[in-house]
C-alpha positions as CSV (number, residue, x, y, z in Angstrom):
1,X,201.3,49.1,113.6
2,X,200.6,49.3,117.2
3,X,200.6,52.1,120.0
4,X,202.2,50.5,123.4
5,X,200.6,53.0,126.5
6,X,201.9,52.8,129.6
7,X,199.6,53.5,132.4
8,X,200.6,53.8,136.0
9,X,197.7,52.8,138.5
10,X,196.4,55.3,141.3
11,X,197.2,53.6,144.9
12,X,194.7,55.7,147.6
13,X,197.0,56.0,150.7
14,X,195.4,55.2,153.9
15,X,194.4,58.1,154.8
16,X,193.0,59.8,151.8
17,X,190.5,56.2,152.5
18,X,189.9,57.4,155.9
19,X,189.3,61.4,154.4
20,X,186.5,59.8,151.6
21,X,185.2,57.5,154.0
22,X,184.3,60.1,156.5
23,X,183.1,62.3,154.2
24,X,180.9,59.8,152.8
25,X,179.5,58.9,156.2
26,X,179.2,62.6,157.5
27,X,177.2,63.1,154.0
28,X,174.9,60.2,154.6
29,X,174.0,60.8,158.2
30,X,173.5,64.7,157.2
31,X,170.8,63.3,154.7
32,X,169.0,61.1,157.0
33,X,169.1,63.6,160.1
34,X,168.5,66.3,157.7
35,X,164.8,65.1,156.0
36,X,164.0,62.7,158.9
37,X,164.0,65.8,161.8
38,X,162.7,68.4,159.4
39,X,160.0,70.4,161.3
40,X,159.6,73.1,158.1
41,X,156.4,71.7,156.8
42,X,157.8,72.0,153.2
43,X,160.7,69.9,154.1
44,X,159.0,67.6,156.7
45,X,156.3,66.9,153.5
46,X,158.7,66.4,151.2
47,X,160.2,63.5,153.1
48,X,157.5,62.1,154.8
49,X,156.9,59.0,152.5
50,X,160.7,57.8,152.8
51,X,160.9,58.5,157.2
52,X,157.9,56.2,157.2
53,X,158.9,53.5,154.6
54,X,162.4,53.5,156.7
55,X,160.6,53.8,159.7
56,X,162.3,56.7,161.1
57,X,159.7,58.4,163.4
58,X,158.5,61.9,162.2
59,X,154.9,62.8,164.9
């Protein structure tokens, strides 16, 4: 015996793309600019190590 499923695939218009893309990007360059110009010394501390191994300026 066997089950046939039918399954329709999920086609992203263009601009739901554009919507995720740009949310991606405003996400990532709200992480970098976030830790990398933190003057709190609790968050500037915290992300120290990675601004310097990336060499994003912190002093």
């Amino acid at each position: 015996m066997s089950t046939l499923i039918k399954q329709q695939a999920y086609v992203a218009t263009s601009s739901q793309r554009l919507v995720a893309i740009f949310a991606a990007a405003t996400f990532g360059l709200a992480l970098v600019f976030i830790s990398g110009l933190a003057s709190p010394e609790a968050l500037h501390n915290a992300a120290h190590d990675w601004r310097h191994s990336h060499n994003f300026p912190c002093h």
